[in-house]
The first five atom37 places (N, CA, C, CB, O) and aatype in JSON, in Angstrom:
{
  "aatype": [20, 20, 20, 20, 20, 20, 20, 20, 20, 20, 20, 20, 20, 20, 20, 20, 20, 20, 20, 20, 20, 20, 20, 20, 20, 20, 20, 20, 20, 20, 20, 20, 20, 20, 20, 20, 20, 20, 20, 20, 20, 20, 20, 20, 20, 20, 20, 20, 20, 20, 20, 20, 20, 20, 20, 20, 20, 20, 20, 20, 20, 20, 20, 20, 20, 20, 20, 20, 20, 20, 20, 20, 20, 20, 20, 20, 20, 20, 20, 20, 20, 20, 20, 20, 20, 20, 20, 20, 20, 20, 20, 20, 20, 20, 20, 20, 20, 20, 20, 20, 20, 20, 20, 20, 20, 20, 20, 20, 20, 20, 20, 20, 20, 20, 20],
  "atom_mask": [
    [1, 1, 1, 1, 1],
    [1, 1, 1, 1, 1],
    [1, 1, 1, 1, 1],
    [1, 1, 1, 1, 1],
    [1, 1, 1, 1, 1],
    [1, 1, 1, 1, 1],
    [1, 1, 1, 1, 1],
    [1, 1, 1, 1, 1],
    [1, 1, 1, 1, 1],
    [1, 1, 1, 1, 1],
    [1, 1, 1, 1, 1],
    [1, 1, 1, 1, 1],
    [1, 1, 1, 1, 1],
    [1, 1, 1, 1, 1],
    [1, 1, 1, 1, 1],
    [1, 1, 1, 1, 1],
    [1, 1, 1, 1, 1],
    [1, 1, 1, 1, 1],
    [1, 1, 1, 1, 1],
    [1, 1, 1, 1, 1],
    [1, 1, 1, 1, 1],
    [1, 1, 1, 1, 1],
    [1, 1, 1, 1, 1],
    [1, 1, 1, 1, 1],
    [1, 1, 1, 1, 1],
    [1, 1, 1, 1, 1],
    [1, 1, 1, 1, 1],
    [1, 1, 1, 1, 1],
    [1, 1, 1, 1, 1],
    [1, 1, 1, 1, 1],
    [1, 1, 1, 1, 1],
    [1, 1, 1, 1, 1],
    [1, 1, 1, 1, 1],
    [1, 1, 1, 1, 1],
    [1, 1, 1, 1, 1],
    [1, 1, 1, 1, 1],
    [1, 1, 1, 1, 1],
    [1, 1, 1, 1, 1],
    [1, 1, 1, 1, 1],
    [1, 1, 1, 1, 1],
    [1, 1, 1, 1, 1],
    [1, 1, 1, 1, 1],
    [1, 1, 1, 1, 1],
    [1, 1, 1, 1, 1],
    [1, 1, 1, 1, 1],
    [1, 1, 1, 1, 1],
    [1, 1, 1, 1, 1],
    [1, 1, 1, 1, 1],
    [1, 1, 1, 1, 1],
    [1, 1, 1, 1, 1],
    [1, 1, 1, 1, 1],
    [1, 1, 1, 1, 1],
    [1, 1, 1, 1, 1],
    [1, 1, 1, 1, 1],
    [1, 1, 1, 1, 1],
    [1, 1, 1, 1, 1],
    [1, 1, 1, 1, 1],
    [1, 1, 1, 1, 1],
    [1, 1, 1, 1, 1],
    [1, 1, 1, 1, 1],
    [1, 1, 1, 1, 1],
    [1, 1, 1, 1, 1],
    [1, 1, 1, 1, 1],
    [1, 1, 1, 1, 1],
    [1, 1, 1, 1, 1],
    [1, 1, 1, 1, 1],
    [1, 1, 1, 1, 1],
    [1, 1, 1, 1, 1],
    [1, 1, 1, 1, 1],
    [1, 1, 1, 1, 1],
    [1, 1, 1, 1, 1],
    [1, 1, 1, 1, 1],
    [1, 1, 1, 1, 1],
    [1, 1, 1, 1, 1],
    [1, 1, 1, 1, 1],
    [1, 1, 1, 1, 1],
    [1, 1, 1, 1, 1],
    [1, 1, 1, 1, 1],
    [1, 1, 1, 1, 1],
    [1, 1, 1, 1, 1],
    [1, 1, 1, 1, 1],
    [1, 1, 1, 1, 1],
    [1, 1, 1, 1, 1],
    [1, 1, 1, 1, 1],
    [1, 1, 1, 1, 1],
    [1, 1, 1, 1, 1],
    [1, 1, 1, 1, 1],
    [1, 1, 1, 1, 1],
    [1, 1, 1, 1, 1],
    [1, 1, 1, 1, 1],
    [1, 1, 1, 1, 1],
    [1, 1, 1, 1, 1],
    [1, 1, 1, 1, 1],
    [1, 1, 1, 1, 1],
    [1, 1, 1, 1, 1],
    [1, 1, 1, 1, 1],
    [1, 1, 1, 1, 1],
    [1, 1, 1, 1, 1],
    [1, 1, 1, 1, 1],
    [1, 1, 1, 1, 1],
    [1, 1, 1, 1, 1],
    [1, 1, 1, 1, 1],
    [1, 1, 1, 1, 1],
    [1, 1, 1, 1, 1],
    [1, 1, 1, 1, 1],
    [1, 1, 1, 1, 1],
    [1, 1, 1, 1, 1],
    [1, 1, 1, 1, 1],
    [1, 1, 1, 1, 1],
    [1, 1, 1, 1, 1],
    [1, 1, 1, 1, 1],
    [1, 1, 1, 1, 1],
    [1, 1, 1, 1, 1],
    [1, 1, 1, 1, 1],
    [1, 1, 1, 1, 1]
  ],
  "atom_positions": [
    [[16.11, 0.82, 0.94], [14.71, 0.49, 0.83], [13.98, 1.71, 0.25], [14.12, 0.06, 2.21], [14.39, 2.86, 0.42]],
    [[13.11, 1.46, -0.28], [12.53, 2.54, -0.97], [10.81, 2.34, -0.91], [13.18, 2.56, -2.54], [10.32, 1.4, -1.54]],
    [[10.12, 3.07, -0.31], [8.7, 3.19, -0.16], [7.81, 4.08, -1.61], [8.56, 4.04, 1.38], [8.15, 5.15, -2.11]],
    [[6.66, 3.24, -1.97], [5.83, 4.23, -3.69], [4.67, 4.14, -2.7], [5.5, 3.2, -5.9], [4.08, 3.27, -2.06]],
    [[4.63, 5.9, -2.94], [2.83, 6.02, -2.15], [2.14, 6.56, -2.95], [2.5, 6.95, -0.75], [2.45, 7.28, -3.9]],
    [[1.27, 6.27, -2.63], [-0.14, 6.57, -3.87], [-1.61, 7.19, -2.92], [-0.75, 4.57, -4.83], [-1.81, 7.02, -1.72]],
    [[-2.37, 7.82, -3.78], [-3.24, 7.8, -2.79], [-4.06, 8.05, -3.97], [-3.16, 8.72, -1.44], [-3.99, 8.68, -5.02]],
    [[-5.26, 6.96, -3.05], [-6.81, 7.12, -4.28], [-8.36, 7.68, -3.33], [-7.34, 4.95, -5.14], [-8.66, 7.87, -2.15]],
    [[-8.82, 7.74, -4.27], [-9.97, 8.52, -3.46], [-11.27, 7.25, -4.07], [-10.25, 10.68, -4.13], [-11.71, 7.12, -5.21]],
    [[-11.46, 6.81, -3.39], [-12.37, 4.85, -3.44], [-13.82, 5.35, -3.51], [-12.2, 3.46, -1.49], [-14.21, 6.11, -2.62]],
    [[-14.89, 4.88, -4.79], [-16.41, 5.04, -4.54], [-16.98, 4.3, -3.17], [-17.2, 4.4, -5.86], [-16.52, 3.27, -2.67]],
    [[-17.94, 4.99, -2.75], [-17.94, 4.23, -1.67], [-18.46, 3.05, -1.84], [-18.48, 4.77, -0.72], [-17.69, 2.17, -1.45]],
    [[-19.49, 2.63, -2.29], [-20.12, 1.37, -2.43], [-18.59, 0.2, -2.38], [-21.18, 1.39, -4.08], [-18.62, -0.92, -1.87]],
    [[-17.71, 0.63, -2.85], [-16.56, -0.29, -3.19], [-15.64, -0.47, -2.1], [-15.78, 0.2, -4.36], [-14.92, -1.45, -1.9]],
    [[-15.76, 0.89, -1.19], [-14.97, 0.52, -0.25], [-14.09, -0.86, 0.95], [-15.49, 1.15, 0.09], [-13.06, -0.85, 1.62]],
    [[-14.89, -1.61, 0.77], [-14.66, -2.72, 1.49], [-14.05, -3.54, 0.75], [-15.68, -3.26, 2.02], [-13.23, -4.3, 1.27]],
    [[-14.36, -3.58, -0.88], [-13.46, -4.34, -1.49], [-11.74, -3.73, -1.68], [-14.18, -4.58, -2.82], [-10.72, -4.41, -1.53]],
    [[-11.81, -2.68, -1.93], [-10.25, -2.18, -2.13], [-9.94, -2.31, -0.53], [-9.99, -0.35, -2.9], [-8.73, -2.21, -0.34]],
    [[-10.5, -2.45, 0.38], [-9.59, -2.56, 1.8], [-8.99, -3.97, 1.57], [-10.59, -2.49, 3.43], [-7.8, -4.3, 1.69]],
    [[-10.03, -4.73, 1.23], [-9.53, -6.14, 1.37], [-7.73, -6.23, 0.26], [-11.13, -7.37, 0.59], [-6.57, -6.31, 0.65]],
    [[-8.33, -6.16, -1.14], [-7.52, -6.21, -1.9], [-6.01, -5.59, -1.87], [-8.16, -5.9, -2.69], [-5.16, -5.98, -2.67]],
    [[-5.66, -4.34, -0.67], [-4.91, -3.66, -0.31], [-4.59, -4.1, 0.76], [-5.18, -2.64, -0.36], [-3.58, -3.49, 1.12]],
    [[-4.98, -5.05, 1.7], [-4.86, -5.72, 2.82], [-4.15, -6.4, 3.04], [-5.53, -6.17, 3.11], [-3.67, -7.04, 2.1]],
    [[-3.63, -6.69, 4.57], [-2.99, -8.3, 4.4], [-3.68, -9.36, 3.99], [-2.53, -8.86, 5.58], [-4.7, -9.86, 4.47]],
    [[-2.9, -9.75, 2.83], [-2.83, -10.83, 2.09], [-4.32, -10.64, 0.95], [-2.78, -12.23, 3.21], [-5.13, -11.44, 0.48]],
    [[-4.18, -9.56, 0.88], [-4.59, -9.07, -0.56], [-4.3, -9.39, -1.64], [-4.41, -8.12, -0.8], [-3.3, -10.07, -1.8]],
    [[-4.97, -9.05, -2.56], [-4.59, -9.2, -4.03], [-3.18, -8.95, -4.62], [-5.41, -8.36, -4.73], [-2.45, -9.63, -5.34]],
    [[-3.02, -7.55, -3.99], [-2.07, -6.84, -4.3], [-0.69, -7.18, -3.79], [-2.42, -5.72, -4.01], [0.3, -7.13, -4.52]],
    [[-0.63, -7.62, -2.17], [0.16, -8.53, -1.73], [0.6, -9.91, -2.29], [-0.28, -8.67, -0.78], [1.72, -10.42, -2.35]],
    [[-0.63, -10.35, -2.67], [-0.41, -11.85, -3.03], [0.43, -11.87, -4.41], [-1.92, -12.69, -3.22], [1.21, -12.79, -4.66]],
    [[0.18, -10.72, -5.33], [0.84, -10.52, -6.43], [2.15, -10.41, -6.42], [0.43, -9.62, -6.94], [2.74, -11.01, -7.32]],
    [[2.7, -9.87, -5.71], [4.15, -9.98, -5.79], [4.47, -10.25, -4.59], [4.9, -8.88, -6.28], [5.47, -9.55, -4.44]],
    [[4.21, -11.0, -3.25], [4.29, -11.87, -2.43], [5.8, -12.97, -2.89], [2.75, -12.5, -2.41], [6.73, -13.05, -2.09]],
    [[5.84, -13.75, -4.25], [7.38, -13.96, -4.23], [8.24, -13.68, -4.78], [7.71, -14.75, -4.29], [9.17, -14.46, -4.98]],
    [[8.22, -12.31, -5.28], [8.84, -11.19, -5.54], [10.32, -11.01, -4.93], [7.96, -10.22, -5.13], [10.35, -11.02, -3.69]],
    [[11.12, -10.9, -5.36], [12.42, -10.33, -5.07], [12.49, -8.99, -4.78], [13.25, -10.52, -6.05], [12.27, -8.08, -5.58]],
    [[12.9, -8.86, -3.21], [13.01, -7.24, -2.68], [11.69, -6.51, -2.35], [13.69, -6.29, -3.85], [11.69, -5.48, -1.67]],
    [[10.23, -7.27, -3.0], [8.81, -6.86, -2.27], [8.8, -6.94, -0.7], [7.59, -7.87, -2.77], [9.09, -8.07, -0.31]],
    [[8.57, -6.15, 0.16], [8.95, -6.48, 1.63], [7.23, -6.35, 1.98], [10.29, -5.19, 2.59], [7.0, -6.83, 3.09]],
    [[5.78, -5.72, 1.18], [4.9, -5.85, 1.53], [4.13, -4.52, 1.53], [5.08, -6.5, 2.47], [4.97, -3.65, 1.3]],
    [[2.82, -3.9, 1.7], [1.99, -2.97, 1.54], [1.53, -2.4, 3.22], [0.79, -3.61, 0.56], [1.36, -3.2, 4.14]],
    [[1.42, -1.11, 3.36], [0.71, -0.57, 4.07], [-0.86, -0.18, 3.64], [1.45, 0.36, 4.38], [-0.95, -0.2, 2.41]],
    [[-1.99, 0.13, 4.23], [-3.07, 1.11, 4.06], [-3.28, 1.51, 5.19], [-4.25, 0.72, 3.48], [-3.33, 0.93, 6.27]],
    [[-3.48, 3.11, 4.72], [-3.95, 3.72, 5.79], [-5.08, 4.25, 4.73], [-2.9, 4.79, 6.72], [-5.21, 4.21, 3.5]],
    [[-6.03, 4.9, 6.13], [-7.4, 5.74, 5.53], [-7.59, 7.22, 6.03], [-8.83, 4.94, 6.01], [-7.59, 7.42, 7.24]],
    [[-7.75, 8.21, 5.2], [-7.87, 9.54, 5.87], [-9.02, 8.95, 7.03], [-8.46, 10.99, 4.68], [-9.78, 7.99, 6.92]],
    [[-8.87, 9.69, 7.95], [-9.84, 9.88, 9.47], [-10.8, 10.69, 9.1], [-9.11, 10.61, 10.88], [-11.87, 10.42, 9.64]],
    [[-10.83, 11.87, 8.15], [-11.64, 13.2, 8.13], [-12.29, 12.68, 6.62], [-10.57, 14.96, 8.19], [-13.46, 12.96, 6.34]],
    [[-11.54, 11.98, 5.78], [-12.17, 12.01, 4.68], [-12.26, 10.05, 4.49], [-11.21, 13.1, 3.43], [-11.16, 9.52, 4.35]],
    [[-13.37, 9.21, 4.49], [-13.01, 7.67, 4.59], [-12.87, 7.42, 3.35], [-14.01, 6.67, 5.23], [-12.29, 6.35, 3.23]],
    [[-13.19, 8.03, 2.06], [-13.03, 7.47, 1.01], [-11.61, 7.76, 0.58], [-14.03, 7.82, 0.14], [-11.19, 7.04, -0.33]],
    [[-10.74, 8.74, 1.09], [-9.44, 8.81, 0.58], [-8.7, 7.33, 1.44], [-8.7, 10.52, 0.99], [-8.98, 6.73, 2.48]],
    [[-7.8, 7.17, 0.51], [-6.88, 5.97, 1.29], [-5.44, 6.83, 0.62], [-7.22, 3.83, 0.62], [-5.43, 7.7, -0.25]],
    [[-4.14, 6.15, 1.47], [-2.86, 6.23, 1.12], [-2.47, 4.51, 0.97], [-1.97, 7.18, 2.31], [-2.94, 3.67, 1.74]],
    [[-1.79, 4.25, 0.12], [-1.13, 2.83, 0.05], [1.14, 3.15, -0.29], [-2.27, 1.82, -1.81], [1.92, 3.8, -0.99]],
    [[1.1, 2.05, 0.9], [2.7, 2.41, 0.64], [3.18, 0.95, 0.25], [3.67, 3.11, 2.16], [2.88, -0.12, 0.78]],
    [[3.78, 1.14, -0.55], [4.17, 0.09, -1.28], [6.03, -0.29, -0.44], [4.06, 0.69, -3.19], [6.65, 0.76, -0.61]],
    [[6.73, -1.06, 0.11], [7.82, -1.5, 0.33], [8.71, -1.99, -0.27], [7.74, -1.97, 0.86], [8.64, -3.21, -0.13]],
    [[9.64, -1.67, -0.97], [10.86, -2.65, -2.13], [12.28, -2.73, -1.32], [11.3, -1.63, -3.98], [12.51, -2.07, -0.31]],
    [[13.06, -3.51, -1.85], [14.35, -3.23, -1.22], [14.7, -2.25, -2.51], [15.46, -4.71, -0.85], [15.02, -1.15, -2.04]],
    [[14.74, -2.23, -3.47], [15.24, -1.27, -4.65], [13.93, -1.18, -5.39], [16.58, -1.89, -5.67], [12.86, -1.78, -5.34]],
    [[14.53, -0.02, -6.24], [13.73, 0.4, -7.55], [14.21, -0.69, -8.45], [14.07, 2.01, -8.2], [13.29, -1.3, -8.99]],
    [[14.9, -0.92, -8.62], [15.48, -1.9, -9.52], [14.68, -3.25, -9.66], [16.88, -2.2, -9.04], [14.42, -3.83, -10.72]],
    [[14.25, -3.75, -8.05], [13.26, -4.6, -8.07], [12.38, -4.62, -8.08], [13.16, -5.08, -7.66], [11.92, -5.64, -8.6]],
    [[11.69, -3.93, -7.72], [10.31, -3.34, -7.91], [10.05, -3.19, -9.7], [10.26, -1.66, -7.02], [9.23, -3.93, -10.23]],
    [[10.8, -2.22, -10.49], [10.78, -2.88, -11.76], [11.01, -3.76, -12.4], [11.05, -2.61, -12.23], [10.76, -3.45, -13.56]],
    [[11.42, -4.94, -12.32], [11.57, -6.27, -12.68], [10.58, -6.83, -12.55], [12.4, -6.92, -12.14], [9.88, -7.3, -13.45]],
    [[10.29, -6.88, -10.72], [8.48, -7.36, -10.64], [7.37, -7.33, -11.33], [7.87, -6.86, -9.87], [6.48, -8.13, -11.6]],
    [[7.71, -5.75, -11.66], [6.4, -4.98, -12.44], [6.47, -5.8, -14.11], [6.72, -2.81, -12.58], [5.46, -6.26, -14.64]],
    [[7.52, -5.82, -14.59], [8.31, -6.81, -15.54], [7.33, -7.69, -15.87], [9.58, -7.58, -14.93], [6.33, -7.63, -16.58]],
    [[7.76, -8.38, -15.32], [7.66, -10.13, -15.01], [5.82, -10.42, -14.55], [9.02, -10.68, -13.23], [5.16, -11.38, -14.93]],
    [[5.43, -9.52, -13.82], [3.84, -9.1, -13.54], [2.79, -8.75, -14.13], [3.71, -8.33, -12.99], [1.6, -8.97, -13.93]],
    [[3.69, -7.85, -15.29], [3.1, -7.47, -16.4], [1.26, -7.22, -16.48], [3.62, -8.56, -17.3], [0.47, -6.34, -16.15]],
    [[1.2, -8.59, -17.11], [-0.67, -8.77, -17.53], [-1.28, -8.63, -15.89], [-1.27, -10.89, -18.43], [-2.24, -7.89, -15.7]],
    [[-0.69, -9.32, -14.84], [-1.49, -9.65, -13.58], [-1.7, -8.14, -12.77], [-0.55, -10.87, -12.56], [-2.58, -7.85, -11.95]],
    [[-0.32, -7.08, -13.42], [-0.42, -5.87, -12.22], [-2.0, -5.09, -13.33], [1.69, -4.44, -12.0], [-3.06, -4.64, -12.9]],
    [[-1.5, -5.22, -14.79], [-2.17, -4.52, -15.34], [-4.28, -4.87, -15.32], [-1.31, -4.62, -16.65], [-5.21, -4.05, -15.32]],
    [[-4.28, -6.08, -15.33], [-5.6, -6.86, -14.77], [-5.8, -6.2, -13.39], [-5.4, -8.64, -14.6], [-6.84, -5.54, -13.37]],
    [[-5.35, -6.18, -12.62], [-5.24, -5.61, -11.36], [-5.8, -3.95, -11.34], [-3.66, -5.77, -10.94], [-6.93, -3.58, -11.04]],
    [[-4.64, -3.1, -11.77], [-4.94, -1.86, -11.79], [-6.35, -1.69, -12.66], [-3.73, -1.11, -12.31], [-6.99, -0.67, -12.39]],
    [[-6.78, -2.35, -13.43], [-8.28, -1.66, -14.55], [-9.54, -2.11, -13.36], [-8.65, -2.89, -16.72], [-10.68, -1.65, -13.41]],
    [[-9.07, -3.06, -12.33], [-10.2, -3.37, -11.2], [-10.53, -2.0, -10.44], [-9.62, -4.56, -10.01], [-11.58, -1.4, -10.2]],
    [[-9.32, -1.81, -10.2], [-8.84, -0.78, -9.06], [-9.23, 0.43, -9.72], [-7.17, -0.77, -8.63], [-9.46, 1.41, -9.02]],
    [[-9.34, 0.52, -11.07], [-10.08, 2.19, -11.98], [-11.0, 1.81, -11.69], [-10.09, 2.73, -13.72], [-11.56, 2.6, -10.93]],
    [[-11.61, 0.88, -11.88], [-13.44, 0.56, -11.9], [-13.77, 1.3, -10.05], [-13.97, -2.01, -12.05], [-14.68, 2.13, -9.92]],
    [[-13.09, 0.95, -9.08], [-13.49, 1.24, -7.81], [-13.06, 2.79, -7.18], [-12.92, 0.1, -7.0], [-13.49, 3.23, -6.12]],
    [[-12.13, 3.48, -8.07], [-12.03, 4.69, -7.8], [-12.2, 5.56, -8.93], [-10.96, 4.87, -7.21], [-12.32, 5.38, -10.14]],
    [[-12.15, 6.82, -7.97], [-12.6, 8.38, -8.39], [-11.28, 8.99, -9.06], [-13.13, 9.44, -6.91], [-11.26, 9.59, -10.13]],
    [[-10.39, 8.79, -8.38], [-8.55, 9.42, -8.61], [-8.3, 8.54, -8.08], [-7.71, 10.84, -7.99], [-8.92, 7.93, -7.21]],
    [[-6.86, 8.24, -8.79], [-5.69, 7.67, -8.04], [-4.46, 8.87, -8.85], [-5.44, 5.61, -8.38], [-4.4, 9.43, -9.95]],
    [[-3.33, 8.84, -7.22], [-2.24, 9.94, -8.06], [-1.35, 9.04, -7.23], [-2.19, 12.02, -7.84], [-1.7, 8.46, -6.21]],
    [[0.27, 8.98, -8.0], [1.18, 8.6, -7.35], [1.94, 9.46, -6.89], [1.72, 7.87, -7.84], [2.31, 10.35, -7.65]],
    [[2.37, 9.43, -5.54], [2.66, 10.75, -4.73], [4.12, 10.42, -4.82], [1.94, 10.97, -3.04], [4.75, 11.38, -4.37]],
    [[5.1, 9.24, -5.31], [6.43, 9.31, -5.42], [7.02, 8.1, -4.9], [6.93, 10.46, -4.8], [6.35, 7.34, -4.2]],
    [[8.35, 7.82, -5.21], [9.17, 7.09, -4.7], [9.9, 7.63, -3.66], [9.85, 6.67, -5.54], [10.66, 8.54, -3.97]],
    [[9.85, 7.25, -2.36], [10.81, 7.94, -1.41], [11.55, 6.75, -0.99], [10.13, 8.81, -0.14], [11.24, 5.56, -1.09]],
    [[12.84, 7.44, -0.37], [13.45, 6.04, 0.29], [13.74, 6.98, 1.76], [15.21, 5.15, -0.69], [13.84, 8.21, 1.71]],
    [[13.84, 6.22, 3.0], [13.53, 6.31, 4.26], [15.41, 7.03, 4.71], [12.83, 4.51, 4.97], [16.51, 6.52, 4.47]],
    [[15.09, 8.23, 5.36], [16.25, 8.8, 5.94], [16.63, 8.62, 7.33], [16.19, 10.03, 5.77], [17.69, 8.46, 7.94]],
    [[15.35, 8.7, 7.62], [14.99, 8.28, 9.12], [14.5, 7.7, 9.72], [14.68, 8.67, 9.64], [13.43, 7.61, 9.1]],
    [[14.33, 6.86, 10.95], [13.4, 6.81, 11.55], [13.56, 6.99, 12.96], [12.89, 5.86, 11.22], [14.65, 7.25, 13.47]],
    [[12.46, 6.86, 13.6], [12.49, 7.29, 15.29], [11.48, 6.79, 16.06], [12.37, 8.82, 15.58], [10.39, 6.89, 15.49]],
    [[11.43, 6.34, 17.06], [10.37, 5.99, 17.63], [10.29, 6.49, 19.14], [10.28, 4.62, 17.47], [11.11, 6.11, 19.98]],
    [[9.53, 7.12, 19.35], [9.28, 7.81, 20.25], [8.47, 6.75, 21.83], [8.39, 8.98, 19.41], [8.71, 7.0, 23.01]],
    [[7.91, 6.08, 21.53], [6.97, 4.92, 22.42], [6.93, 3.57, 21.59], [5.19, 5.47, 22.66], [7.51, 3.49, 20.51]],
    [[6.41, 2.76, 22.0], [5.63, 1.63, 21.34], [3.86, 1.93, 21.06], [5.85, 0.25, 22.42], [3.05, 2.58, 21.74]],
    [[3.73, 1.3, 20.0], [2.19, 1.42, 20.09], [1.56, 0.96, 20.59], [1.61, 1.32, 19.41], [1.85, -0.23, 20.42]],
    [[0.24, 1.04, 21.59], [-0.57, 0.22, 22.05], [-0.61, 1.24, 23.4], [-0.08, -1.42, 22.08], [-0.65, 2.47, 23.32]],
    [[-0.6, 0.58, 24.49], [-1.47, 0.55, 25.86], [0.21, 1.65, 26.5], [-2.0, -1.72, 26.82], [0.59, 1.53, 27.67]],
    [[0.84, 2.45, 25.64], [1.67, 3.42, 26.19], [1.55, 3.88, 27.47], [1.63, 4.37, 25.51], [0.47, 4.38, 27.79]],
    [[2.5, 3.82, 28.32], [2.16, 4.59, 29.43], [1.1, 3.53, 30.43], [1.4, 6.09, 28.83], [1.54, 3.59, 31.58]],
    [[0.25, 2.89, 30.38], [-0.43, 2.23, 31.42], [0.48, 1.25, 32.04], [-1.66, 1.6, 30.94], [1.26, 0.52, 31.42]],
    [[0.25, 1.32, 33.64], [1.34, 0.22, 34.16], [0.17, -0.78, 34.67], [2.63, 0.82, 35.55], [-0.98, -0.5, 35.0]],
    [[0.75, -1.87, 34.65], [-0.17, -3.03, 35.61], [-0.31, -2.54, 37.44], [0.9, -4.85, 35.52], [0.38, -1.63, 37.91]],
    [[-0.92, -3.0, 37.94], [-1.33, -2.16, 39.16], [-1.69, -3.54, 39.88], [-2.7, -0.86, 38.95], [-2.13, -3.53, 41.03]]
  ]
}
């Protein structure tokens, strides 16, 4: 599996639209939604800075992920000139694929017991 992260820095007035569009069942999702090897998008938002965002993109391969992009062509490229109009920067921070993982707790209500 291989994760593409990016991170853009969003005008604010626009902000609410690139959440959506980066969201579940976003634009961006919906675009390659029946995609071969697309497994789906993260967003996160800096805490200290709200207009920065990170987006992680999920593939089973590079291989598919370029085919998608392929075959997507006009729709990714329609897509991305939206996504210039609503940001300041965007940089792609890389293709990584996952060595590890670990989980230390579950998320949520950690540690509280019923009483």
């Amino acid at each position: 599996m291989i994760e593409i992260v990016r991170e853009y820095v969003v005008k604010d007035k626009v902000r609410g639209q690139f959440e959506l569009a980066f969201g579940p069942g976003g634009a961006w999702s919906k675009l390659f939604a029946k995609s071969s090897g697309f497994r789906g998008t993260t967003l996160m938002r800096d805490t200290k800075d709200p207009r920065r965002y990170l987006t992680i993109e999920l593939w089973n391969s590079e291989a598919e992920r370029e085919q998608s992009m392929k075959e997507q062509n006009i729709e990714v490229s329609e897509l991305e000139n939206v996504f210039e109009e609503w940001t300041e920067s965007k940089m792609e921070m890389g293709s990584f694929s996952v060595r590890a993982e670990a989980t230390v707790r579950p998320r949520g209500k950690a540690g509280r017991r019923k009483t």
